[in-house]
C-alpha positions as CSV (number, residue, x, y, z in Angstrom):
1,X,4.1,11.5,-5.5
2,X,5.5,11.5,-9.0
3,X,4.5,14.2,-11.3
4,X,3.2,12.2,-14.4
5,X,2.0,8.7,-14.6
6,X,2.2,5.9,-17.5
7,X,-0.7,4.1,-15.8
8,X,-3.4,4.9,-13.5
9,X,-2.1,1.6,-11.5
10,X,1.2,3.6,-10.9
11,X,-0.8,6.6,-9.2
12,X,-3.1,3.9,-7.5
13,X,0.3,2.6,-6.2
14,X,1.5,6.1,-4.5
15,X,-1.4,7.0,-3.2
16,X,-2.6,3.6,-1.2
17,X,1.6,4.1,0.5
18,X,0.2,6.9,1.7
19,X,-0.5,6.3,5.6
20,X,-4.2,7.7,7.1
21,X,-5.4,8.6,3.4
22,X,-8.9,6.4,2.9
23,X,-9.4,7.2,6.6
24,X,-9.0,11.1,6.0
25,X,-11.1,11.3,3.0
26,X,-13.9,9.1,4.4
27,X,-13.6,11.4,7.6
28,X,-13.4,14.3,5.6
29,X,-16.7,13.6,2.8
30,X,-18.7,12.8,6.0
31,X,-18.8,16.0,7.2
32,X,-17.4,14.7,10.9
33,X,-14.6,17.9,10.2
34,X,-16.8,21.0,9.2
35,X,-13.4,23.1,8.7
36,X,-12.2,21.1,5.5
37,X,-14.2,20.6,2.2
38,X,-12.9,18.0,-0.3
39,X,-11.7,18.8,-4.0
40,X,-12.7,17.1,-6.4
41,X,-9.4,14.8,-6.9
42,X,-10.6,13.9,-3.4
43,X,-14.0,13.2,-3.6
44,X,-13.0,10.7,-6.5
45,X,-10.6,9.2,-3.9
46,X,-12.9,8.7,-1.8
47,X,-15.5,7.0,-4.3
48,X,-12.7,4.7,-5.0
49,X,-11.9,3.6,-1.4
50,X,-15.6,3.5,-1.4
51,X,-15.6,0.5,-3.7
52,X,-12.7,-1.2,-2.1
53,X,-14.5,-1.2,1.4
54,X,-17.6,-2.7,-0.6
55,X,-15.5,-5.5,-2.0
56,X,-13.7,-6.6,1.2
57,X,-17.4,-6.8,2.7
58,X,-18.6,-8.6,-0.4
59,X,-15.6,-11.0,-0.7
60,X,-13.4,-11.5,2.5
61,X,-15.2,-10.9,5.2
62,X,-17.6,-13.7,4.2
63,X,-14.4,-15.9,3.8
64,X,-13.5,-15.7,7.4
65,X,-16.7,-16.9,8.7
């Protein structure tokens, strides 16, 4: 990842190329690995992906149907 950022869209951008990352944080801030504890960089992350997961339920999974 780059060292400094103009936007927050641009960090947003690096981190969802990231493969496994959602899926690590939301593994990792439900206590299903006892050995790692998230920071709190992290645990924003997560609270993030949290949203997105919300909208796709809210918004396109409905649109499937």
């Amino acid at each position: 990842m780059k060292g400094q950022y103009n936007y927050g869209f641009e960090l947003v951008q690096d981190i969802v190329k990231l493969k496994w990352i959602p899926e690590i944080l939301a593994a990792i801030s439900s206590d299903n690995r006892t050995t790692y504890t998230l920071l709190p960089f992290g645990e924003d992350l997560n609270h993030i992906f949290e949203h997105f997961i919300e909208l796709e339920e809210k918004y396109l999974r409905h649109s499937f149907i």
